[in-house]
C-alpha positions, 0 to 999 in steps of 0.5 A: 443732457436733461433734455435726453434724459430728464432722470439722468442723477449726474445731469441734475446734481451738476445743474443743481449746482449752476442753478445754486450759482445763480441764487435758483435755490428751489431749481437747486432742491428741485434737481438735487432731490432728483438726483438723489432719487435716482442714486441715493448711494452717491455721497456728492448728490446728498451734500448737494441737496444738504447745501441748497437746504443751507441756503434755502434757510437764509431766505429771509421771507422763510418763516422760522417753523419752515426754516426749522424744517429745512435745516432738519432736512439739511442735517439729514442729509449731510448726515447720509453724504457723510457716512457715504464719504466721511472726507466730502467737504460739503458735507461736512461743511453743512454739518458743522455749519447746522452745528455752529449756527443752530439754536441749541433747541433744534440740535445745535452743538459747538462740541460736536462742530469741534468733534467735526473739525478734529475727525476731519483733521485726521482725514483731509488735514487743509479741510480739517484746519479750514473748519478748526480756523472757522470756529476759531472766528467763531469763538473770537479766540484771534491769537490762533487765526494766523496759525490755522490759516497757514496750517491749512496752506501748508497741507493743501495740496491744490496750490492755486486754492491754498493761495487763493485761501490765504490771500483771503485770510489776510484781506479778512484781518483787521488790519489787513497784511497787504503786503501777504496778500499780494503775494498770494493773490499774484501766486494764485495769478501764475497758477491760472490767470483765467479765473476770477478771483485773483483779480478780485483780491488785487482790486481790493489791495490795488486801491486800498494802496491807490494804484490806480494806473495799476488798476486799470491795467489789471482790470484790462488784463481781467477781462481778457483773461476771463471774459465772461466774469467781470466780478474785479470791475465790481470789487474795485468800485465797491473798495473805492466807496468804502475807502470814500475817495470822493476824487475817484468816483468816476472811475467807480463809475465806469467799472460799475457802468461796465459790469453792468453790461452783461450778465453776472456770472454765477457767484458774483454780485447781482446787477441789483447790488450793482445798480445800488452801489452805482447809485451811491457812487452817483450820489457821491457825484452830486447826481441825487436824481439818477442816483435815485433812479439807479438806486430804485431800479436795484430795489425794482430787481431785488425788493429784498436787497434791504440797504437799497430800500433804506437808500431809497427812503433817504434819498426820497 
């Protein structure tokens, strides 16, 4: 469509949003300021471009006078999708996350991050619970975490999402509540099998539990299902170095050598960060020199991946 119409505002805000996927955050600017020119009245361009400025902040190589001025930028910007659209979660989201994080010489304001939070209740009650739940974490204020997460499944109305939201809650607890997360891991699974992310929480939970013969059948069933995102054969190895069960390692192995075989979807680990963790995982084997090797060509692809670096140095 931008090759028929480079101009074309929808073309470029859609694009925006793959280029975002693909960690392409000057693209993502780019055509999201395109879009923006084209139709300023749209609420959906405005929070895209507030969103690719929140992730052109994180870039570490940014200076902090330039990441100020980006994050006035993003302000702005989710400012004008607000007021075109008070309920846009994008907006508000970058809004309250300029509040949370910002330094309070730059604007930074956990009051009005709860201002937000609480208009936001009244308008789209789950978004509104999702943001109150955020700050909560926050603030470390533990007790109400269990509360707001249920709140916000209860009131939202995509069901695969409401699941999909708690299933990740209860992985996110220290300890985790397996037992829940499963349960709304597999409801969001009956809901749509052909997307990721139910996959990816039961990896997780399939070998933190060492149901391994269970794990390779639904690594199976991932794939068939959702053929161009192999993000479950990459959670699983990662959770089966954190759980160092050196007995296992060559099935890490094998689910790492496999995401390795096409290219990342978008959103999903980088084939740096899987060349690194493959290192790890060979460097549990005993395998120093081609773990080495795995573990430079990550740093090769991502010279800003810092543990690979620091992996490197102690393997050197």
């Amino acid at each position: 469509q931008l090759q028929k119409n480079a101009g074309d505002p929808e073309a470029n805000f859609l694009i925006s949003r793959v280029d975002l996927a693909f960690r392409r955050v000057d693209d993502a600017i780019a055509h999201a300021e395109k879009a923006v020119a084209a139709d300023g009245k749209n609420a959906s361009y405005h929070a895209q471009l507030a969103d690719a400025l929140g992730y052109k902040t994180a870039d570490p190589k940014m200076g902090m006078f330039d990441k100020l001025s980006a994050a006035k930028r993003l302000k702005k910007e989710a400012e004008v999708a607000q007021q075109l659209d008070p309920r846009n979660e994008s907006a508000n989201s970058s809004l309250m996350n300029f509040y949370l994080e910002a330094p309070g010489i730059a604007g930074g304001s956990k009051s009005k991050a709860k201002e937000i939070a609480d208009r936001v209740v009244q308008l789209d009650p789950a978004q509104g619970y999702r943001f109150q739940l955020q700050i909560a974490r926050k603030e470390e204020r533990k007790s109400e975490y269990e509360a707001l997460a249920k709140k916000a499944f209860q009131a939202e109305v995509d069901k695969f999402r409401a699941n999909m939201s708690l299933a990740s809650f209860y992985l996110s607890q220290e300890p985790a509540n397996l037992v829940l997360a499963e349960k709304h891991s597999r409801a969001a699974l009956s809901l749509d099998a052909q997307r990721a992310s139910p996959y990816m929480a039961l990896a997780y939970l399939l070998v933190s539990q060492r149901r391994w013969d269970e794990l390779d059948q639904m690594l199976i069933d991932s794939e068939k299902s959702v053929p161009h995102d192999l993000g479950p054969h990459y959670q699983a190895p990662k959770a089966i170095l954190l759980s160092g069960d050196s007995k296992q390692m060559g099935r890490a192995e094998s689910y790492l050598r496999r995401y390795l075989a096409q290219p990342p979807e978008g959103g999903q680990p980088s084939l740096a960060g899987a060349h690194w963790r493959l290192g790890l995982v060979l460097e549990k084997q005993g395998k120093k020199d081609p773990a080495r090797a795995e573990i430079q060509t990550a740093v090769n692809l991502d010279a800003n991946l810092k543990p690979a670096q620091d992996d490197l140095k102690r393997l050197k």
